[in-house]
C-alpha positions as CSV (number, residue, x, y, z in Angstrom):
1,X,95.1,-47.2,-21.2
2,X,95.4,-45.6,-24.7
3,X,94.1,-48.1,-27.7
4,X,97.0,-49.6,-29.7
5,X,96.1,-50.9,-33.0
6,X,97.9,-54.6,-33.0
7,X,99.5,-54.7,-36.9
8,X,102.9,-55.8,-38.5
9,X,104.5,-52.7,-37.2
10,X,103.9,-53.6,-33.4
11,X,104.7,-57.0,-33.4
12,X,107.9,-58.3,-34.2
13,X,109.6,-59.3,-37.5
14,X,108.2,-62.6,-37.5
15,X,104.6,-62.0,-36.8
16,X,105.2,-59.1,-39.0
17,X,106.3,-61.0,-42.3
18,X,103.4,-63.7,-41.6
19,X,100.8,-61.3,-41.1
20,X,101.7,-58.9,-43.8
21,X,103.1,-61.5,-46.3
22,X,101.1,-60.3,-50.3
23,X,98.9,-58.1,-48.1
24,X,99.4,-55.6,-50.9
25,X,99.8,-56.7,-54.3
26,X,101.5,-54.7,-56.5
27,X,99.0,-55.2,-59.0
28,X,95.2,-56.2,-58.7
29,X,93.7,-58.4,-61.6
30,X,90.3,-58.2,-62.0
31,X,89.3,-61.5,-60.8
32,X,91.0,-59.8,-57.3
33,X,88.8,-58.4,-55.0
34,X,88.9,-57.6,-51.0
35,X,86.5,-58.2,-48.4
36,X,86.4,-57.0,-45.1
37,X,84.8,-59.0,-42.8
38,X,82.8,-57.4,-39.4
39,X,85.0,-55.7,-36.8
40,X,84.6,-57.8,-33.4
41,X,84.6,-56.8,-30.2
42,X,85.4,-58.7,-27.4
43,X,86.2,-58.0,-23.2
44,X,90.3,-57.9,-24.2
45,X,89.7,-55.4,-27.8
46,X,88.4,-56.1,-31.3
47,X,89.4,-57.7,-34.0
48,X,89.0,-57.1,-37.8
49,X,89.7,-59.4,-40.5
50,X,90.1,-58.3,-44.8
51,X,90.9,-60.7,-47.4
52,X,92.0,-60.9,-51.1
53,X,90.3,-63.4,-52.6
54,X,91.3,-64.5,-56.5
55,X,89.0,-67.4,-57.9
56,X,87.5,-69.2,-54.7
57,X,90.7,-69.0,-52.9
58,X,91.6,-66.4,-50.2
59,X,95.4,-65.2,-51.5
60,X,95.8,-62.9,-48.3
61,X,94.6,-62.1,-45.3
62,X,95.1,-59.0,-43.1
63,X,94.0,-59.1,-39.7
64,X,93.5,-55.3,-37.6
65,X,93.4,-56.0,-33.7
66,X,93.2,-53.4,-31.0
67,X,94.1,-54.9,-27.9
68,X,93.2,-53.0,-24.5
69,X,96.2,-54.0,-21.8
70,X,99.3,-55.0,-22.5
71,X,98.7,-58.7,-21.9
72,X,96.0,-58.3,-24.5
73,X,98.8,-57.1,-26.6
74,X,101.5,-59.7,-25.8
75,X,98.9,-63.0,-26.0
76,X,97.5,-61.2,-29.7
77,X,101.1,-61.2,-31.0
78,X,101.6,-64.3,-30.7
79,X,98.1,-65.7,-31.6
80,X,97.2,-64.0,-34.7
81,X,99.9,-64.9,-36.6
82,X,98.9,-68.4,-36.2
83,X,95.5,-67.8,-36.9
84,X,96.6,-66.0,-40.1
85,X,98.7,-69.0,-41.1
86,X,96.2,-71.7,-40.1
87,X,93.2,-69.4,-42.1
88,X,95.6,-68.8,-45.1
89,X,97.0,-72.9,-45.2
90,X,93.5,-73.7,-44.8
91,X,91.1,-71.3,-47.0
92,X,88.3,-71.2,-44.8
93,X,86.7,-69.7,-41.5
94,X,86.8,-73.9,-40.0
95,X,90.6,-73.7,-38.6
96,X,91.8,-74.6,-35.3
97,X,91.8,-72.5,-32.4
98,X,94.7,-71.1,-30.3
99,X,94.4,-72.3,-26.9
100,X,95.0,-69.3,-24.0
101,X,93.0,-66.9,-26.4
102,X,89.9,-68.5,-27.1
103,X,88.0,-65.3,-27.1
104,X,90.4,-63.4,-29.5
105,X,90.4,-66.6,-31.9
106,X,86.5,-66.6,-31.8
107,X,86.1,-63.3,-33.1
108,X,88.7,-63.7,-35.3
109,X,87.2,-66.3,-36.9
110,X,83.7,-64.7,-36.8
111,X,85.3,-61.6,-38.2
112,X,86.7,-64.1,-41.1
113,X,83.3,-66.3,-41.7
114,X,81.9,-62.7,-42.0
115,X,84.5,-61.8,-45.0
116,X,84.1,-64.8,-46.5
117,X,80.2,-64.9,-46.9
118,X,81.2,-61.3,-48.6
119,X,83.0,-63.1,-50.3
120,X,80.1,-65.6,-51.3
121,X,82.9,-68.7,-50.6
122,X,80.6,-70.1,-47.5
């Protein structure tokens, strides 16, 4: 099966407006700076996470997934959203887990303790 990149065009307009919600700021302040945190790979794809951080607060999050089979594709969509909203609400790589993809939500949140120590927030 051919590799399909997992972003807010694929998904839905939902999962689309939470994953892409400030992705790109129209402006960047100096105190503004991205970090991209280690692309995972996993049995179903990989996972990459990249965040904007201002102060010692991450202001967005944008998460690039490449899901191998079309369930891989369907059980993302809905997980990563959540993750994004749970890792956004909660500013940190210690969120909860979404049950049914534990091994996407592992590597997503390996991915994002890896951005973060970029970051120097650990």
């Amino acid at each position: 099966m051919k590799n399909r990149t997992l972003t807010a065009a694929g998904i839905g307009a939902a999962a689309a407006a939470a994953i892409t919600t400030g992705a790109f700021p129209i402006t960047a302040s100096a105190a503004t700076k991205r970090y991209a945190g280690k692309t995972e790979q996993t049995q179903f794809g990989s996972v990459k996470v990249t965040i904007t951080v201002r102060g010692k607060k991450i202001k967005t999050l944008t998460i690039n997934a490449n899901p191998d089979t079309p369930r891989s594709y369907q059980l993302e969509s809905y997980a990563l959203p959540l993750l994004h909203k749970e890792a956004l609400h909660a500013s940190s790589y210690k969120i909860h887990l979404v049950s049914g993809v534990t091994i996407t939500s592992e590597a997503f949140d390996s991915s994002l303790y890896s951005a973060l120590g970029h970051a120097h927030l650990l």
